[in-house]
C-alpha positions, 0 to 999 in steps of 0.5 A, a space after each residue: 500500500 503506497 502512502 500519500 498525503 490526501 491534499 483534497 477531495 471535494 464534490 461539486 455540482 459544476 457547469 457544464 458547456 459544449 460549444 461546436 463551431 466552424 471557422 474557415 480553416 477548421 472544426 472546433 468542439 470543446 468542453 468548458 467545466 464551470 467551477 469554483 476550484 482552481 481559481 475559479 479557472 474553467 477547464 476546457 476540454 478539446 472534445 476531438 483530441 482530448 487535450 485539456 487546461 485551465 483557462 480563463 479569458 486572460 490566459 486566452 490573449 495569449 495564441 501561442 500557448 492555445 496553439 500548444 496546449 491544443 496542438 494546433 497546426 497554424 498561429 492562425 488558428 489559435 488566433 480564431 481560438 484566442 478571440 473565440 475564448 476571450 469572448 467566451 470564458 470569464 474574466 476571474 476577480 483575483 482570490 488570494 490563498 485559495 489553497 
């Protein structure tokens, strides 16, 4: 039996939002789970490759970190994605000592 130190083990009700959409290059399916850990930052969930993040409409003004941790093929596209999110996710007040 291995030992650990158990840091959290919380249940929440969260939100949950699909979000499909076509751009002129490419087809976009994600998951955004709403919830009130991890800053408050949702994460969202490529549907069709399974990379995931937290992310908030701050992380998303930045393409070339959607353009890794999804593993998109060209700056254009996380471009599209970096406007799409920053619409989309919410802006997060800051909460210090969360954890």
């Amino acid at each position: 039996m291995e030992i650990y130190d158990n840091l959290y083990d919380v249940s929440e009700n969260a939100n949950v939002r699909f979000f499909g959409f076509v751009s002129q290059k490419q087809r976009y399916d994600f998951g955004i789970v709403y919830t009130h850990r991890f800053y408050g930052k949702p994460l969202v969930i490529c549907m069709q490759t399974g990379q995931s993040t937290l992310l908030s409409s701050e992380d998303a003004v930045n393409p070339t970190y959607l353009q890794k941790i999804f593993r998109l093929d060209c700056p254009d596209e996380a471009d599209e994605l970096s406007r799409f999110f920053q619409e989309n996710l919410p802006s997060l007040p800051f909460e210090e000592n969360q954890y």
